[in-house]
C-alpha positions as CSV (number, residue, x, y, z in Angstrom):
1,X,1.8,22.6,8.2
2,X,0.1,19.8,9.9
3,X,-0.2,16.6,7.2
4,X,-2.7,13.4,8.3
5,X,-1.8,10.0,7.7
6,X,-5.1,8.1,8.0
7,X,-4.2,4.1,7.9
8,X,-7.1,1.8,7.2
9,X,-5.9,-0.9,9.0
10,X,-4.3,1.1,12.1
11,X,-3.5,-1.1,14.4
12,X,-2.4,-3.8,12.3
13,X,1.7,-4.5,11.5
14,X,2.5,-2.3,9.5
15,X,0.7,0.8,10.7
16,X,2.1,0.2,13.7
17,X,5.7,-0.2,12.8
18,X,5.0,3.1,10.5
19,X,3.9,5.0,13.8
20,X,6.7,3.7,15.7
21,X,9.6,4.1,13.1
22,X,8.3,7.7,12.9
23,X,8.5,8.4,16.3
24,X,11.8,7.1,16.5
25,X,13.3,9.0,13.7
26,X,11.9,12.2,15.1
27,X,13.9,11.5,18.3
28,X,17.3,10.4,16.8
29,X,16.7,7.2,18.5
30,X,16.7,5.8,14.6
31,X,18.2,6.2,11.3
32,X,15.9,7.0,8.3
33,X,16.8,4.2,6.7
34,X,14.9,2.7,3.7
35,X,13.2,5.7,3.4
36,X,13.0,7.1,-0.2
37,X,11.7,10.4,0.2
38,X,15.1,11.3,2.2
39,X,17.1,10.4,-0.6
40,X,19.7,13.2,-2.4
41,X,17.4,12.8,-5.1
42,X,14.5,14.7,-3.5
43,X,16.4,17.5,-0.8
44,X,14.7,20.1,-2.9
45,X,11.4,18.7,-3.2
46,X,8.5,20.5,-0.8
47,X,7.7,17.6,1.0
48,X,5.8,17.1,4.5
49,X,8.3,17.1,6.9
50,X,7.9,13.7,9.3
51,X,7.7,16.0,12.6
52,X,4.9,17.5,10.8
53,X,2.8,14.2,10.1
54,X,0.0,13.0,12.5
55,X,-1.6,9.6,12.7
56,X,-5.3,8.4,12.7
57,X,-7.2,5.6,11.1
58,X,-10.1,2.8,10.7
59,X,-9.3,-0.8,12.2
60,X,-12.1,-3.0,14.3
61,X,-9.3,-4.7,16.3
62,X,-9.0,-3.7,20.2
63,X,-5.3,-4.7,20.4
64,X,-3.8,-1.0,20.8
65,X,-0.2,0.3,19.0
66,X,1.7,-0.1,22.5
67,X,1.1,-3.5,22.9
68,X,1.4,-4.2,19.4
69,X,4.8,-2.9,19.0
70,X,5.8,-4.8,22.4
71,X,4.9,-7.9,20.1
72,X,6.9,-6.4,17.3
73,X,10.0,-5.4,19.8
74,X,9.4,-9.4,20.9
75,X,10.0,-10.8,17.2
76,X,12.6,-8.5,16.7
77,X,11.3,-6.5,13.9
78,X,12.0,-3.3,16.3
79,X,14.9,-2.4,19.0
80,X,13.6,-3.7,22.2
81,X,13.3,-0.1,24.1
82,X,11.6,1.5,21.0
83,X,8.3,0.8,22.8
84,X,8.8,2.3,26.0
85,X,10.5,5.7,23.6
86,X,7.8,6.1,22.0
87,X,4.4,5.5,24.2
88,X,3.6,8.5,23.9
89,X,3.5,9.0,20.3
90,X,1.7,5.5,20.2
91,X,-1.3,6.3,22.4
92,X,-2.0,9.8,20.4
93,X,-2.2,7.5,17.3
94,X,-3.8,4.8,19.0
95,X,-6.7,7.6,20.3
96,X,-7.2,8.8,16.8
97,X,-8.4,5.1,15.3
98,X,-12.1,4.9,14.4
99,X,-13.5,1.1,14.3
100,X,-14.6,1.7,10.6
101,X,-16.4,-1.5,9.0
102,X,-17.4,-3.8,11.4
103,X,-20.0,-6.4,12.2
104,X,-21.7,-4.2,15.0
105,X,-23.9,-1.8,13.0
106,X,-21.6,0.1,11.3
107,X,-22.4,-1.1,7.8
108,X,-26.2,-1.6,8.3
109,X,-28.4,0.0,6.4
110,X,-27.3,1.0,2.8
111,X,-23.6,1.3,1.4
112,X,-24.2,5.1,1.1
113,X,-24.3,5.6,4.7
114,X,-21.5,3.4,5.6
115,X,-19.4,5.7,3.4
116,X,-20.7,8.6,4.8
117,X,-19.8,7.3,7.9
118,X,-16.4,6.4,6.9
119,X,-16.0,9.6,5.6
120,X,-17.4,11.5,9.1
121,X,-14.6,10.1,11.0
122,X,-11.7,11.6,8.8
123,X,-13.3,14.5,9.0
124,X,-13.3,14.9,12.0
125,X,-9.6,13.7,12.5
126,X,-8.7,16.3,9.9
127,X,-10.3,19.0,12.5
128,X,-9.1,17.7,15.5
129,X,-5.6,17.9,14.2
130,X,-6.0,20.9,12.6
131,X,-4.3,19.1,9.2
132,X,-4.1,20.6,6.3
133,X,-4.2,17.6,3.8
134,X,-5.3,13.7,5.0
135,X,-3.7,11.2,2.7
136,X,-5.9,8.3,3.7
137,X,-3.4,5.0,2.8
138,X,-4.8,0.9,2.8
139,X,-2.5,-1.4,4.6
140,X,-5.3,-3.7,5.6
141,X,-5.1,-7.3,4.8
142,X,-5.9,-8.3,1.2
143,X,-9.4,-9.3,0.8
144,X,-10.8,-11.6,-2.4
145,X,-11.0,-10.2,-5.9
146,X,-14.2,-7.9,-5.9
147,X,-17.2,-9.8,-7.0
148,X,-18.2,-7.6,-10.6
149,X,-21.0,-5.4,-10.8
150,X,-23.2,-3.3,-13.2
151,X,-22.7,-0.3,-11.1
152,X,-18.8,-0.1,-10.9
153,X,-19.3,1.2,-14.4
154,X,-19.7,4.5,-14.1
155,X,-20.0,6.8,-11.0
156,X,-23.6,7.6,-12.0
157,X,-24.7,4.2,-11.9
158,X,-22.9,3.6,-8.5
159,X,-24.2,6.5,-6.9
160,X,-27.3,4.8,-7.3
161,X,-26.4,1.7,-6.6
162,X,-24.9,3.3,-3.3
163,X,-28.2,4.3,-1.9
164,X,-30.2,1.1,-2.4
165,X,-30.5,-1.0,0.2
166,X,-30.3,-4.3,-1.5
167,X,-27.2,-3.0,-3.0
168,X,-25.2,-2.7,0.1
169,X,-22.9,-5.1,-0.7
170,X,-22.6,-3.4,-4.0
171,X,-18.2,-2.1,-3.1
172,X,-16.0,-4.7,-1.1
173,X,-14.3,-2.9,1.9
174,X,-11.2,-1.3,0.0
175,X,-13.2,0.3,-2.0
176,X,-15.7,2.0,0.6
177,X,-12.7,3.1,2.4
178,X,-11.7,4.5,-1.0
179,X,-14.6,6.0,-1.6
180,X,-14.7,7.7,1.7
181,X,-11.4,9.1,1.4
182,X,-12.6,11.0,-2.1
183,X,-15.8,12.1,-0.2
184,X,-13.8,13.4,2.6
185,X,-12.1,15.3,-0.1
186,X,-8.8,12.9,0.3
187,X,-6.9,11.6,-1.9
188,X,-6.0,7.6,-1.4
189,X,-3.5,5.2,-1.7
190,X,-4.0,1.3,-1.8
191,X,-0.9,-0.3,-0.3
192,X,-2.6,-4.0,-1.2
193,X,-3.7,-5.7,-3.8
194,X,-7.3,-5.2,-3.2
195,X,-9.9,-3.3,-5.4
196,X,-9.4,0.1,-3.6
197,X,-10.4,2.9,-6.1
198,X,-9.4,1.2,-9.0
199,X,-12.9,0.9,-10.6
200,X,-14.0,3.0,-13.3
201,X,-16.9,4.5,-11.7
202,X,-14.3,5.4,-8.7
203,X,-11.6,6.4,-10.9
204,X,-14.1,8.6,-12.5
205,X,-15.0,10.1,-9.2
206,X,-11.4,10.6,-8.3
207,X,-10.8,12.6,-11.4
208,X,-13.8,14.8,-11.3
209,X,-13.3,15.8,-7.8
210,X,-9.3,16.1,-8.7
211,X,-8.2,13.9,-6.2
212,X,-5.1,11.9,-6.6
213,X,-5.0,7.9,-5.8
214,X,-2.5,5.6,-6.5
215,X,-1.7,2.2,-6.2
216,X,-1.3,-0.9,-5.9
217,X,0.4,-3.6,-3.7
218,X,3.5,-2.4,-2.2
219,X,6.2,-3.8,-3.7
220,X,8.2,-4.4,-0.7
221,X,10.6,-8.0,-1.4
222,X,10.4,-10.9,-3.6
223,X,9.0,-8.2,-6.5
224,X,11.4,-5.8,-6.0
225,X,14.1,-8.4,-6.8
226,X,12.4,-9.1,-9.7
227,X,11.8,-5.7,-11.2
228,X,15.3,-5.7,-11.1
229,X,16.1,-9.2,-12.6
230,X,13.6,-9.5,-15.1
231,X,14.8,-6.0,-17.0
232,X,17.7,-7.6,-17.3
233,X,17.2,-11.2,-18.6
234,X,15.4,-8.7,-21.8
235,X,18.2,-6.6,-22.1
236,X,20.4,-9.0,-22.6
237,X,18.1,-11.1,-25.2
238,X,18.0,-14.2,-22.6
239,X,15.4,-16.4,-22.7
240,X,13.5,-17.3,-19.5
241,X,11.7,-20.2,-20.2
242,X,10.5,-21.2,-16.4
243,X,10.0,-18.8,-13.3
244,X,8.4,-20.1,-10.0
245,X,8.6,-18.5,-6.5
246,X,7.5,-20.0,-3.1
247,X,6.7,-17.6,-0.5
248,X,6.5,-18.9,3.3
249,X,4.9,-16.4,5.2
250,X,4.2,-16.2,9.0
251,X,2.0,-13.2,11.0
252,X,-1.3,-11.3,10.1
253,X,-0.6,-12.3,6.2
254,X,0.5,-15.7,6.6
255,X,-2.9,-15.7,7.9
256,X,-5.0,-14.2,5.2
257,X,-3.4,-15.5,2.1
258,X,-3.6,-19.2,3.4
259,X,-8.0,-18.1,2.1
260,X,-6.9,-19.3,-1.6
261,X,-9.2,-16.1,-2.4
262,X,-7.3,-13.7,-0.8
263,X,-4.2,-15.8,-2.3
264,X,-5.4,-15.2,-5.7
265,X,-5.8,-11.6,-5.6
266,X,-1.9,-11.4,-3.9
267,X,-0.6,-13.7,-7.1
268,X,-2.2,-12.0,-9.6
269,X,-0.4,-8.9,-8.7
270,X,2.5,-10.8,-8.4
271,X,2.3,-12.1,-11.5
272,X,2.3,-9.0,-13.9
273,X,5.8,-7.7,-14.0
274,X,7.2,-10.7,-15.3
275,X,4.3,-11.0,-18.0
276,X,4.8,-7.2,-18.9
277,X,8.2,-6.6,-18.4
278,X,9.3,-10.8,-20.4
279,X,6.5,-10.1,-23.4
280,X,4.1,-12.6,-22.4
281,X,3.5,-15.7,-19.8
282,X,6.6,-17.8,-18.6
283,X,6.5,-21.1,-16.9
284,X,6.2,-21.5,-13.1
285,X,4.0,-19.1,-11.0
286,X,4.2,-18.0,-7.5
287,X,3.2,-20.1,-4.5
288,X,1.9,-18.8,-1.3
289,X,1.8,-21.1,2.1
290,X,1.5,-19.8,5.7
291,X,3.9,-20.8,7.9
292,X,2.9,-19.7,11.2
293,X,6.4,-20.1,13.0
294,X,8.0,-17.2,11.1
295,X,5.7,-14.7,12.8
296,X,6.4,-11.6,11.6
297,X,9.1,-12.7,9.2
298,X,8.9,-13.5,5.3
299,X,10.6,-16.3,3.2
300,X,11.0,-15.8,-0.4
301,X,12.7,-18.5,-2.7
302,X,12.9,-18.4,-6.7
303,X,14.1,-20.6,-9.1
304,X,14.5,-19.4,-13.1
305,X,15.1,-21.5,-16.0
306,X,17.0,-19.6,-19.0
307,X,18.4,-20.1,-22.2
308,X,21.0,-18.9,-23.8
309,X,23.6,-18.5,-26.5
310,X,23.7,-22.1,-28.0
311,X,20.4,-23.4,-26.5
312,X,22.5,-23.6,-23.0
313,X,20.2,-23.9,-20.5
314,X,20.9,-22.2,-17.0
315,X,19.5,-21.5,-14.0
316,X,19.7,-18.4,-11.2
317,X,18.0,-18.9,-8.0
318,X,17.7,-16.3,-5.0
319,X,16.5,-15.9,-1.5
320,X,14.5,-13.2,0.4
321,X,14.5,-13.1,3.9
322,X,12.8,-9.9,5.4
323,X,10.3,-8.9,8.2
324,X,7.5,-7.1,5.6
325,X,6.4,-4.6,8.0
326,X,9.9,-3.0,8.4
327,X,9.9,-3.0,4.5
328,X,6.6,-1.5,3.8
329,X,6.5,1.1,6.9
330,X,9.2,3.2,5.1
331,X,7.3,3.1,1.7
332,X,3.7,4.1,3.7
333,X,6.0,6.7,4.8
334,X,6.9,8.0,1.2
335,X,3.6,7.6,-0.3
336,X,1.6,9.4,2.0
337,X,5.0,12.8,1.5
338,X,5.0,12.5,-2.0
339,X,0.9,11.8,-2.3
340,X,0.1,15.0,-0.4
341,X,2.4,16.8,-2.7
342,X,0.6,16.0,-5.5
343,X,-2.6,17.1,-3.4
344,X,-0.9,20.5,-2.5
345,X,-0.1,20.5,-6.5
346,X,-3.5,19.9,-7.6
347,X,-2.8,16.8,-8.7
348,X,-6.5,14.5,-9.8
349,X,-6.9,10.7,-11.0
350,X,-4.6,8.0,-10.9
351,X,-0.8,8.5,-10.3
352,X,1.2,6.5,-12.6
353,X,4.6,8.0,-11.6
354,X,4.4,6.3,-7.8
355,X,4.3,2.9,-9.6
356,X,7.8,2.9,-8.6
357,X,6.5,1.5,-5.0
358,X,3.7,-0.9,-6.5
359,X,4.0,-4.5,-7.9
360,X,0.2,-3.3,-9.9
361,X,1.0,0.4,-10.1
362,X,-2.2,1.9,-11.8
363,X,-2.5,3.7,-15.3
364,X,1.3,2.5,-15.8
365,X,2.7,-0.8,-17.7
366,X,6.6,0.1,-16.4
367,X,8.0,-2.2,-14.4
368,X,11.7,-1.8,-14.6
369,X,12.8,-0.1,-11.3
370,X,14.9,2.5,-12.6
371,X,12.9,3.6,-14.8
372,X,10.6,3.8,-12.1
373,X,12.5,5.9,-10.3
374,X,13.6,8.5,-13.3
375,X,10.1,8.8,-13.7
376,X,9.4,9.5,-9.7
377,X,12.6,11.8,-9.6
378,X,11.2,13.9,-12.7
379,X,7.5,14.0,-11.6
380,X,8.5,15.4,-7.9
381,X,10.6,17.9,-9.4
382,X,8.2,19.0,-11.8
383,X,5.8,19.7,-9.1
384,X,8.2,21.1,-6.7
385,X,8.1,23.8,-9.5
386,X,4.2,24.1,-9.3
387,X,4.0,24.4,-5.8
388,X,6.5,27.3,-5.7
């Protein structure tokens, strides 16, 4: 059985290393490495095989998947003859990507028929292929916080909104692309930060159509560590008094966080496991600065202040180094197998149990990763037992 992957965003980084490790894992060129879904954990668990998944998606760039994985094999994200392996697989992706929102005509007109658009090309992907389920999954760049509106209210008042016009900027882009998916009768997953579905007149949507989404902001290195560290500073009634991180970051996001905007929606995200998971605000921040030199690559360096027994005050400091697309191409990859599980399970509205792979998982305030996990483990079972 046939499962779509539809990548809004498809020819950027990550997509393309997500197409590419696939292909390479299907030929035993590559290990599944980092990939959660394969774990012990989840051998019993009904989900789509990775022979069985096929690629499609929105993206206005003309760059095609060959030549951007060259680029990746070039900064050594991927093994140099990776490429050449897996052309093939790469072009049938490659012919399956729609332009989506652009500046060309596209969007004219009103919001409505943008989505409907949208919506008409996944469609028609999920015919081509002869798919059974299209998990439609964001890994475009983060855009700015969505300006708020009357309509995002309800889905009543958005539907409306939707048809007007003057209202055509009435959704920012992740969240036409979300609402696309649902009309398509997909269910969605918002691998950034952006708004995505995670309105209330969407989330209504979502839930009266019973379509899963989830999200958001794949938690892929610096927060990863810290959903780890934090959980434990709590446990063991340390104070953190101070906790600042400076992230250098090179490539495609290097590039769209250095718009303070886009930054702010990024931090934000950031922000909310140590506020959740430490009982309030602590000291410090993150700090995001492009540094166009490390290409593909990521830089990640904390510092926390701490207190303890005595008034003693201590520090721990760490350092990330990792290429993001080689982190976030396995998670794309377990999100859109467990997501179409919960499809196949009749699963509607937010999923809170795959916050395990978000720094702002939706409808969920846990942040400690094994806890996380139980609660992943436990859910997949317990719909491995529906879907029998």
């Amino acid at each position: 059985m046939r499962t779509g992957v539809w990548l809004v965003g498809g020819r950027g980084s990550v997509a393309a290393a997500t197409v590419a490790g696939t292909a390479g894992v299907r030929a035993g060129a590559l290990p599944a490495t980092g990939l959660v879904s394969e774990l012990p954990a989840f051998r019993d668990v009904p989900l789509p095989a990775l022979d069985d998944l096929v690629f499609g998606g929105h993206d206005p760039a003309t760059e095609g998947l060959v030549k951007r994985v060259e680029r990746l094999a070039a900064d050594g994200v991927v093994p140099h003859g990776l490429p050449a392996l897996v052309r093939t697989d790469l072009e049938a992706a490659d012919a399956e990507i729609r332009p989506g929102l652009t500046g060309t005509g596209r969007t004219a007109g009103t919001a409505d028929a943008a989505v409907d658009a949208l919506a008409a090309d996944i469609a028609d992907f999920r015919r081509r292929t002869g798919a059974a389920d299209v998990v439609v999954i964001n890994v475009a760049s983060t855009e700015p916080p969505a300006r708020p509106h009357p309509a995002h209210a309800s889905w009543e008042l958005l539907g409306a909104a939707l048809h007007r016009p003057d209202d055509a900027g009435v959704l920012p882009p992740s969240s036409l692309y979300a609402c696309a998916a649902l009309r398509a009768g997909c269910p969605f997953v918002d691998f950034t930060p952006s708004t995505g579905a995670r309105l209330p007149a969407l989330d209504e949507l979502a839930r009266r159509q019973g379509l899963a989404y989830a999200g958001s902001d794949g938690k892929t290195g610096e927060t990863l560590v810290k959903s780890v560290l934090a959980p434990m500073f709590a446990l063991r009634a340390l104070s953190v008094r101070s906790w600042s991180g400076t992230n250098l970051l090179g490539g495609g996001d290097g590039a769209a966080l250095a718009d303070p905007r886009r930054a702010a929606a990024k931090i934000r995200s950031k922000d909310r496991l140590l506020r959740e998971q430490l009982g309030g605000p602590v000291q410090g921040g993150v700090h995001i600065h492009e540094v166009p030199d490390l290409g593909e690559w990521k830089t990640a360096w904390d510092h926390i202040g701490f207190e303890g027994f005595l008034g003693a005050r201590m520090t721990l400091q760490f350092v990330w180094q990792g290429c993001d697309s080689a982190l976030a191409a396995p998670l794309v990859l377990d999100l859109a197998r467990f997501t179409a599980l919960a499809h196949r399970s009749g699963v509607g509205g937010p999923v809170p149990e795959l916050g395990f792979f978000f720094k702002d998982p939706v409808a969920s305030a846990e942040h400690d990763l094994n806890r996380q996990f139980d609660e992943l483990v436990t859910w997949a079972r317990g719909l491995s037992g529906a879907h029998r």
